[in-house]
C-alpha positions in Angstrom: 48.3 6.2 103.6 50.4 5.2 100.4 51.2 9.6 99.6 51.8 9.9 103.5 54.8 7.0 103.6 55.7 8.2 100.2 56.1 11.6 101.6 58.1 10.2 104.5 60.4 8.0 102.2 61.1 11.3 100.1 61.8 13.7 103.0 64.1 10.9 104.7 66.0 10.6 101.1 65.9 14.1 101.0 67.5 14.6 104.8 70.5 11.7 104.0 71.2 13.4 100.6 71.6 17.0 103.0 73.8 15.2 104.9 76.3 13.9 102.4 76.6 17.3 101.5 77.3 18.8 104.1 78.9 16.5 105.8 82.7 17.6 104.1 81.6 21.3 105.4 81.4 19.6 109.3 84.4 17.4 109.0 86.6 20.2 108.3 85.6 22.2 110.8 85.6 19.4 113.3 89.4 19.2 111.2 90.5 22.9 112.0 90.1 22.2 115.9 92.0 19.2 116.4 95.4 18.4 117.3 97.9 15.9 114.7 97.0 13.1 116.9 93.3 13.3 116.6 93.1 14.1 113.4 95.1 10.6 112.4 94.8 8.6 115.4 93.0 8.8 118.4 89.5 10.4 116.7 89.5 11.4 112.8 85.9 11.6 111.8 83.8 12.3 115.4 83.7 16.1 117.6 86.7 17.2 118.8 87.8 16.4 122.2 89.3 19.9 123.4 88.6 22.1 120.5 91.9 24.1 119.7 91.1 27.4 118.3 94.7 28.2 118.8 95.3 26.8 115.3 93.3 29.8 113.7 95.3 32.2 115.2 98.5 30.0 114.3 97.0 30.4 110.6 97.0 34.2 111.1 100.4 34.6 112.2 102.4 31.7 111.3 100.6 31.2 107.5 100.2 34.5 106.3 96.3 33.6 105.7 95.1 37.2 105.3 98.1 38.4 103.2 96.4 35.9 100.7 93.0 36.4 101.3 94.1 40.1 100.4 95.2 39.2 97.0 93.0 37.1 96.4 90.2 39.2 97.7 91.8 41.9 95.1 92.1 39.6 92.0 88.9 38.2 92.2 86.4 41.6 92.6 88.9 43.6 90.0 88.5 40.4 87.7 84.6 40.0 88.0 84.2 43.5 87.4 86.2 43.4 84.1 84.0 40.2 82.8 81.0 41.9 83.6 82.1 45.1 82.2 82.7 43.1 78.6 80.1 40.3 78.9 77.0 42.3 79.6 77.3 44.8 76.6 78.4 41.9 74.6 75.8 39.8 75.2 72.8 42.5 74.5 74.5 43.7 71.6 74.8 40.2 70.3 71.1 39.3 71.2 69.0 42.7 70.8 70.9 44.5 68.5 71.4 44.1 64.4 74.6 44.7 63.3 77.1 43.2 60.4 78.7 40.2 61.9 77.5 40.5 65.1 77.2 36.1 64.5 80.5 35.6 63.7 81.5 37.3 66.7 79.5 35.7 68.9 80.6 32.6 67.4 84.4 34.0 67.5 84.0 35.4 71.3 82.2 31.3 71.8 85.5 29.0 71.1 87.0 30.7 73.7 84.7 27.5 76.0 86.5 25.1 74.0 90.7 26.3 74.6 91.8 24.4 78.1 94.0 27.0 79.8 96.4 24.0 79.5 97.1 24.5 75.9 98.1 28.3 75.7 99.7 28.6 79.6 103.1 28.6 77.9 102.7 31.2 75.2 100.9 33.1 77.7 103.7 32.7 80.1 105.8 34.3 77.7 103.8 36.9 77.0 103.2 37.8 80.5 107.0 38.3 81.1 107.6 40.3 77.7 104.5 42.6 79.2 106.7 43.1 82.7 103.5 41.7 84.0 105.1 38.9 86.2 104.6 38.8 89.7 102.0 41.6 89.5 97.6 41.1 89.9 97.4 42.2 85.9 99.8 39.1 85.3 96.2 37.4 86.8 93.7 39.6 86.2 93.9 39.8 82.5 93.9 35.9 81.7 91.0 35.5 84.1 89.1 38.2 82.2 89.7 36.7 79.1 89.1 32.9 80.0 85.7 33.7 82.0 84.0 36.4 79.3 82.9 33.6 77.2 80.8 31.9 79.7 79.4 34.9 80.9 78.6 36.2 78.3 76.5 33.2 77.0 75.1 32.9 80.7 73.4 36.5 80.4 72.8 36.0 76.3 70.6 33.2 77.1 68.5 35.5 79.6 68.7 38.5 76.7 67.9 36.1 74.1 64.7 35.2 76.1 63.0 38.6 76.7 60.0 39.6 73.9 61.3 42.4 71.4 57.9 44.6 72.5 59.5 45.4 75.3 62.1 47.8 74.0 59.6 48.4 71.4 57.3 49.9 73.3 60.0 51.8 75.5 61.4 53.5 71.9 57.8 54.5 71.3 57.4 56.2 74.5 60.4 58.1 73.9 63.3 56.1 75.5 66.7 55.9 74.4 68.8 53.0 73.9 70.6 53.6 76.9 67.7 54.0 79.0 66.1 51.0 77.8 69.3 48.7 78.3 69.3 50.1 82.1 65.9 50.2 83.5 64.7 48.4 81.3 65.8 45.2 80.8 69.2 44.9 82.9 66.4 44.4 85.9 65.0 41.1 83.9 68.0 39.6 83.4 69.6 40.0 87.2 69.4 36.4 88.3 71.5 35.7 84.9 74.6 38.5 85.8 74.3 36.8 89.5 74.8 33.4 87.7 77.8 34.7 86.2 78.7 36.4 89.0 78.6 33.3 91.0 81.1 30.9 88.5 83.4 33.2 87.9 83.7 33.6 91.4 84.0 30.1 92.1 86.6 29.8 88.8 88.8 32.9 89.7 89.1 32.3 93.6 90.1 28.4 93.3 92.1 28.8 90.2 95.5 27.4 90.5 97.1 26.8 87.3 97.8 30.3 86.1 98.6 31.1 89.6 101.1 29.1 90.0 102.6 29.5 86.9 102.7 33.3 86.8 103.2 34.0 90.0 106.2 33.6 92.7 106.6 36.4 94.4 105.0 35.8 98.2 103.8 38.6 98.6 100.9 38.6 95.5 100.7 34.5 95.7 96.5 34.1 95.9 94.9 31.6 98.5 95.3 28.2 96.5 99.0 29.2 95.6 99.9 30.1 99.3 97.7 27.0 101.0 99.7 24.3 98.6 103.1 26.0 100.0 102.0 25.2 103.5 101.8 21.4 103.0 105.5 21.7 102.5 106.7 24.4 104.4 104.9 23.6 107.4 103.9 19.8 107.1 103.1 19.2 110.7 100.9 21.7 111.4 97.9 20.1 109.9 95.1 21.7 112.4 96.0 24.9 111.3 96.0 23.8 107.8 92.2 22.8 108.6 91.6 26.4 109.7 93.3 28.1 106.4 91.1 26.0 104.6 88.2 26.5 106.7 88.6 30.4 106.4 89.1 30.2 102.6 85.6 28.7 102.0 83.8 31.7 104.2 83.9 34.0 100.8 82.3 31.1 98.6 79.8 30.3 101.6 78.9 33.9 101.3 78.4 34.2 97.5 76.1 30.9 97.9 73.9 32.5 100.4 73.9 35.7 98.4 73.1 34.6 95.0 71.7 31.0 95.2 67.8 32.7 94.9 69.1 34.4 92.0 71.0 31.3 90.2 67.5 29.5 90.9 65.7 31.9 88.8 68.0 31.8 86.4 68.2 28.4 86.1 64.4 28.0 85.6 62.6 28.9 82.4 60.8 31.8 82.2 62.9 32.9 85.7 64.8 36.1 84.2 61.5 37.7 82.7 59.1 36.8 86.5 61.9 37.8 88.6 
């Protein structure tokens, strides 16, 4: 009787702790369909009376939402592919190769966890414009790279680091190269740690603002949270269709949850990389 109500009180807890969660999810879809008046008068928090799709389409046409999903969608698939590209090579040479100072450059490659973009955006700036690189992706592209390689890197170093050396030994017995061993060998194991990495980059490159804002002004290459922070000011009234920009720019990160979540799981458990 005790495990039974103890089972209850959990799965209730459980339930009201699903709810808070999602509850900001509901509430701004409920937001997206209302009018001004509902949304601050009449009926803030419940179901909306007469739901007004009308405000996605206003987002379409009067917001220019898809011109910066667009760029956004560019900057943040060229830019996970370039971390990738670096941090995954990186990370198995630092963990399953020996080489001369492969510590200090792990240590080196490391720091970059500990510089706030805060500290080098003016520098940067400058050396953005001196490149011609303003107002372009690359003016984007090529901090993002370089401020999310570091934490991918130790992300899929951790999963490297954790795989038994017989592995490749026995491969390299058999015959295999170093190339086939890093490929079909162990790039499998360490999958829910590249989807990991995958995953926060995504999150840090697609909501990034900062740099954004800074480096770019041109309308027609500003990213998502550059162009949704114009509309508050541009377009002030239209606060239902402000609801549905948002709403569509959270599809993408929906997505990438449902996607990779079993993958971050394994990751995030010991001994995850080397079952899955």
């Amino acid at each position: 009787m005790k495990q039974k109500a103890k089972t209850v009180i959990i799965t209730a807890a459980l339930l009201l702790f699903a709810l808070v969660c999602i509850y900001p999810l509901i509430y701004l879809l409920f937001y997206s369909l209302k009018t001004n008046d509902e949304i601050f008068f009449l009926n803030p928090f419940g179901f909306p009376e007469h739901p007004l799709f009308e405000n996605y389409k206003t987002a379409v046409s009067a917001f220019n939402i898809l011109g910066y999903y667009k760029n956004s969608i560019i900057v943040t698939l060229v830019s996970i592919a370039g971390v990738m590209v670096l941090a995954v090579p990186f990370a198995y040479g630092t963990t399953r190769m020996r080489w001369k100072l492969k510590n200090t450059a792990a240590t080196y490659l490391m720091m970059g966890l500990f510089i706030p973009i805060q500290v080098i955006i003016i520098p940067l700036a400058i050396l953005v414009r001196q490149l011609h690189m303003s107002n372009t992706y690359f003016a984007l592209i090529i901090p993002y790279i370089a401020f999310n390689v570091s934490f991918a890197s130790m992300i899929i170093a951790t999963s490297f680091r954790s795989l038994p050396k017989e592995m490749e030994e026995s491969a390299f017995i058999d015959g295999a190269s170093v190339y086939r061993s890093f490929f079909q060998i162990l790039m499998p194991l360490v999958k829910p740690a590249i989807a990991t990495a995958v995953t926060f980059v995504f999150l840090g490159v697609w909501n990034e603002y900062t740099v954004a804002s800074v480096f770019i002004s041109n309308d027609a290459v500003k990213t998502l949270p550059v162009g949704l922070a114009a509309f508050t000011g541009e377009h002030s009234t239209e606060w239902g269709a402000m609801g549905a920009c948002l709403v569509m720019a959270s599809i993408p990160t929906i997505i990438i949850y449902a996607i990779f979540s079993e993958q971050v799981e394994k990751a995030l458990t010991i001994g995850g990389a080397v079952k899955g």
